[in-house]
Every structure is written in C-alpha cells, then in structure tokens.
N, C-alpha and C positions, 0 to 999 in steps of 0.2 A: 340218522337215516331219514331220508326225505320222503312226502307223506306220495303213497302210488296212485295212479290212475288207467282206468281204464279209457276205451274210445270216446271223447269228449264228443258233445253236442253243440256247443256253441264257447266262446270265453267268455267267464266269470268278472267283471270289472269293478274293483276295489277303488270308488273315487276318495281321497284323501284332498280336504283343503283348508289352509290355515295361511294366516300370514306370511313375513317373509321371515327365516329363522325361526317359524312355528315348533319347528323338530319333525316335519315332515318323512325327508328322508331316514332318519333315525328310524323311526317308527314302521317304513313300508323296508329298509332293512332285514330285520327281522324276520316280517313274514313271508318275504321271499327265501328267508333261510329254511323256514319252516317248510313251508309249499314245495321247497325243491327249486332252485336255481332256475335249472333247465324248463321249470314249467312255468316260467313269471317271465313276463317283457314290463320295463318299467318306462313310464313316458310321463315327462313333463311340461308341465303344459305353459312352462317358461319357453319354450321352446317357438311358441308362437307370437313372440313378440312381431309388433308390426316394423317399430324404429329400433338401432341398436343404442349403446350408451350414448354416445355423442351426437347422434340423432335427436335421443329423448332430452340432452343437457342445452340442445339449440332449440326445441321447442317447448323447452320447459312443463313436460310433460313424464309423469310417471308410470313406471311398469303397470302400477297397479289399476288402470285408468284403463277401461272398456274398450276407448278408443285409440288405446296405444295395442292392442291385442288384436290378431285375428280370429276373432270368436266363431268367426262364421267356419273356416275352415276347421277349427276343434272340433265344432260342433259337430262335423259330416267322417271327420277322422275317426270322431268315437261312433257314431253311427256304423260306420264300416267297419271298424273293430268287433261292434256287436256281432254284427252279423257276417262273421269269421273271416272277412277280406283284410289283406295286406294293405297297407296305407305305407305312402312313402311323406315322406313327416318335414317339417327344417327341425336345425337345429341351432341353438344358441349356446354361445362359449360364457360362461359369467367370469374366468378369469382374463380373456380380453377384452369380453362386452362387446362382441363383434360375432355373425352367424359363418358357421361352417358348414363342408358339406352336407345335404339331407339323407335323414337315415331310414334305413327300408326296415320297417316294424312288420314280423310276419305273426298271425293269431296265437297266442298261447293259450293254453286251457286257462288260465288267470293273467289279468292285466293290471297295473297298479298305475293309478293316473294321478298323480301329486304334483299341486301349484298353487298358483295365488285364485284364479275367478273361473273353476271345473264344474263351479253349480253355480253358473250365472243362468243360463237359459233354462226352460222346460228341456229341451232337445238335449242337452247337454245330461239333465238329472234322468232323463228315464236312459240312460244307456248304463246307469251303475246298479251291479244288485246290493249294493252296498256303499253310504255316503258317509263319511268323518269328517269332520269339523274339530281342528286341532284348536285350543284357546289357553294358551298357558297366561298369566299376568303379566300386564305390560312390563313393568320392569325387572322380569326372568325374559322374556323374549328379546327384551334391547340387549340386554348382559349377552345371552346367547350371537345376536347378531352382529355388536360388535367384535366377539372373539370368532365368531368366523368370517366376517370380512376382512379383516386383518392379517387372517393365520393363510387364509384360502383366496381372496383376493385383492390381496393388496391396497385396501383401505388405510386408511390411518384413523385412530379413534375418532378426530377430531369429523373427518368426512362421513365417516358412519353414523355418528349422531345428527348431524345438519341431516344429512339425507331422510334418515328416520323422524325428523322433525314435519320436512318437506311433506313426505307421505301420509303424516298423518289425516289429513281431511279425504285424502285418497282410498285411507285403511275405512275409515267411519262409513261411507258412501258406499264402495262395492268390496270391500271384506268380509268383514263384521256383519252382515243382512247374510249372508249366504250360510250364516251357523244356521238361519231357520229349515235347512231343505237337509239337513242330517239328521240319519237315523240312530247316532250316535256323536256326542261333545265327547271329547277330551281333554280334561285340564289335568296336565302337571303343574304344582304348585309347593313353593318350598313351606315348610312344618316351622312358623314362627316362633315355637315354643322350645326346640333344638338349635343348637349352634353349630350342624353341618350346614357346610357352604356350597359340598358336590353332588353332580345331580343325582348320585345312590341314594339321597335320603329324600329325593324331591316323595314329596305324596301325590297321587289320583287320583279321582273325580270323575267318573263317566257317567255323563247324563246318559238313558238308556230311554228311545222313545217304541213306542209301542208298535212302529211301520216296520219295526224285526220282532220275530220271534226269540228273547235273552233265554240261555240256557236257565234253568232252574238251581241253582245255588244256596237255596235258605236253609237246606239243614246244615249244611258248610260254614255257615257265617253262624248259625248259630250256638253251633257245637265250637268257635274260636274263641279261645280263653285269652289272647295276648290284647283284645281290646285292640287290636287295627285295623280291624274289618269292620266299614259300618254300612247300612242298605237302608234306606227309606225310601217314600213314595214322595211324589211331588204334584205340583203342577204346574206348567209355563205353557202361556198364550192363551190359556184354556186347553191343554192339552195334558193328558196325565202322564207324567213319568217317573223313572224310576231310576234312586241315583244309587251309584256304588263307590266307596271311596276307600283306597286300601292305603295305611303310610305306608311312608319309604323306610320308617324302621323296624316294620314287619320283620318278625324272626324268620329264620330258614320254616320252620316247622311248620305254622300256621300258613306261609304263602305256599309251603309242596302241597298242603293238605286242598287248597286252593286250584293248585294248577291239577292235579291231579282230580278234582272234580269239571275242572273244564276237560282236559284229558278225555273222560269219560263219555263226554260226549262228542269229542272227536272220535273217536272210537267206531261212535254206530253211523260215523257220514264217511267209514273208510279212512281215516290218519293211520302212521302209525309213529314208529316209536321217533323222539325230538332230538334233534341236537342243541346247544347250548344256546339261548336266545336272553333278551332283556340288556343285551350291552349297547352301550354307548362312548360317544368319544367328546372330545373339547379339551380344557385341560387339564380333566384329568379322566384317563378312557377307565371303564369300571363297567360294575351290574348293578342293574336294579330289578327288585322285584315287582315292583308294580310296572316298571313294562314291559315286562316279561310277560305277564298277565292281561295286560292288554292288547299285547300281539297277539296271545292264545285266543283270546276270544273273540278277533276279527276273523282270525281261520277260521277259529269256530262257522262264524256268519258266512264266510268265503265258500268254505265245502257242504255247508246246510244250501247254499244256492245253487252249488253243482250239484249234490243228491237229487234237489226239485226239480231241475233244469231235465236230468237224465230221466227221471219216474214220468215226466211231462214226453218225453224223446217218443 
C-alpha cells in the first residue's frame, strides 16, 4: 500500500547525484515505490544536455562538463518546481543519443531529481529538501556501467571503457566536489572478505551529516547480535558526522528489526504500511537488504520535510 496524503503545500524534492552508472535510478526506484507512483514525477537532469552524442564526439566534449549542460535552465526548472508550477522540460534518448519530444512535468507532492551536476549551483541546492551523493568504488561503478551500456545501449565493452577513461578528468573536476553539498553519501561497496560477486551481498556506508535531522536508531544497533550493524561518529572537512554501515549479509532478522525501527518513524510523518522494496536488476535482478534500508530512510527524510512544510502552511 502506498504511503497517503493529504492537501500538499508545495513539492518535496529529493536531489540524488552520482556519477554515471552510480545506481542512481535503482535507488530513486524504490522510493517512488514507497511514496506511491502516482505521487513522484521523476526528472533527469540528463535530459538537459546542450549537444547530443555526435555533437559532443565532434567537439570532443563530455556530458559531464558544465559547458556541455544547460545549467541555467535546470536551475529555473527546479526553481519552478519548487514553487508548484509546471515546467515543460527537453528530453534526451540515451539509447539513440539524440533529443525527443519535450515533456510537460506537472507538480507532484514529491519530485525525484537524479543526474550527473543537480548540485552544481547555489540555485540549484536550495530547491532540494533533501540532497544524496551516490559514491560507490570506482571499479563496482565501471563493472556496473559497462553491463548496462551494453545490455541498454548498445555499447560494446571495448567503447565503454575508452569512454569512461575519457571522463575521467571530467568525473574529478565537476562530479566528485559536489559530494560536499549532501546531506547524505552513499556508498555501496562489495565485502572483500566474502566470495559473493552479486549485488545482494554489496554492503552500505551512509555518511549522515548533521543539515538533517537522522532518526534515532541506537538502541536498534545496539541490541543486534549478527555483528552487521555498525554506527560511529566522524569527522570530514571539519564537519562532524555520523556513519552507518549495514552488510549485505545481514540476516533477515536483524535487518526487519532495522527497517522496522525506521518504520516507526515513518509512522508519526503519516506512512503507512510498505510494499516489497530493496530490488535490484543487471545480471542478476535480486534483493538487498541494505537498500532496502536506505530507501526507507530517505522517505523517512522525504515525509519529515512534508510534515515541516505543512505545520509551516
């Protein structure tokens, strides 16, 4: 069952950004499951590429490059989203690599904005009440991106690696800097002490920084006997934070005991009861528990900003 709402006051926007093959989609998947379909419009912000393939392969120019993007008009798209107007949007095809018709985005009570450069600007970061920074390890992200270029568009190994060699001073420059404007990191990373190779057993890593409120979970983590739940405190840039890190071969028991305490606090921002979340695909489609768990707790963050938004109304 998909979580209910009453008269919405503005849309709630869920910026998600990570490289290319970060697992972005994967991830805002989920929470659209969560949320209720009908109440998520999902835009990407590939979509405002400036040149298309053969454009960017005659000026030797990459997606990932500022000046291949129209940041300006993101910028004013998500501005107007905020503030509950329709945006009529382009769109980009990545299995042609050529733009199609433009598509008319109408306000949802939740918007999910996932791309490569969504928190390049000031303008850009204040239109999300919530920012993720996906960072899985370079070579799980190449593995991931050459089996979906491949599978999804028509790459051949050989071209997907060149390319991804290409990007790299691209990735370093305006990627990788824009993990500092999230209020949450994500890394999936595989458990090099196991001999799974699929991504049910990848483990997570959520930097948690202090510009959210994180539910409270320590008697949870502390009362788990299976040794896969670990939480300490940190600090990066001079900023304190706080990290959580769940495997991927977490038992059933200890990750319900888990989702069931975020649960709880979906509970008092109005959720209700979940359908089946944490799947994934490539080759080989399955579940995992720790993304299961981390889609629950961006809702979490999602519906604690609709709560504020309305007690504000």
């Amino acid at each position: 069952m998909a979580v209910q709402y009453g008269a919405t006051v503005r849309p709630i926007i869920l910026g998600i950004v990570g490289d290319s093959a970060a697992g972005k989609t994967t991830l805002s998947r989920g929470i659209a499951q969560i949320l209720g379909e009908q109440q998520v419009a999902v835009l990407c912000t590939d979509d405002y590429h400036r040149y298309n393939r053969q454009q960017r392969k005659e000026l030797a120019i990459t997606p990932l490059n500022p000046d291949c993007n129209y940041l300006d008009m993101m910028a004013q798209h998500l501005r107007l989203l905020r503030g509950g107007e329709a945006i009529l949007k382009p769109r980009y095809d990545h299995k042609t690599g050529d733009f199609g018709p433009p598509q008319y985005i109408m306000p949802h009570p939740f918007i999910i904005v996932e791309g490569l450069l969504g928190f390049s600007w000031q303008e850009m970061r204040n239109a999300y009440s919530v920012r993720v920074y996906l960072e899985p390890p370079e070579l799980l992200r190449r593995r991931w991106k050459v089996r979906r270029d491949m599978a999804q568009r028509g790459y051949t190994e050989q071209e997907v690696l060149r390319e991804l060699d290409m990007r790299e001073a691209d990735s370093a420059a305006y990627i990788r800097p824009q993990r500092n404007h999230a209020d949450i990191i994500v890394s999936f990373f595989p458990d090099e002490t196991r001999l799974h190779d699929d991504d049910a057993h990848l483990n997570v890593r959520l930097t948690l920084r202090g510009t959210l409120p994180h539910p409270d979970l320590s008697q949870i983590i502390e009362r788990d006997q299976s040794g896969c739940v670990r939480a300490w405190l940190g600090r990066e840039n001079g900023r304190a934070v706080e990290y959580l890190e769940i495997d991927g071969s977490i038992p059933d028991a200890p990750a319900q005991a888990l989702e069931r305490g975020i649960l709880a606090h979906l509970d008092a921002c109005g959720a209700a009861s979940l359908e089946e979340i944490g799947h994934y695909s490539g080759a080989k489609a399955g579940h995992s528990h720790p993304l299961a768990l981390t889609q629950l707790l961006l809702v979490y963050h999602l519906l604690l900003a609709r709560q504020n938004d309305e007690s504000e109304a």
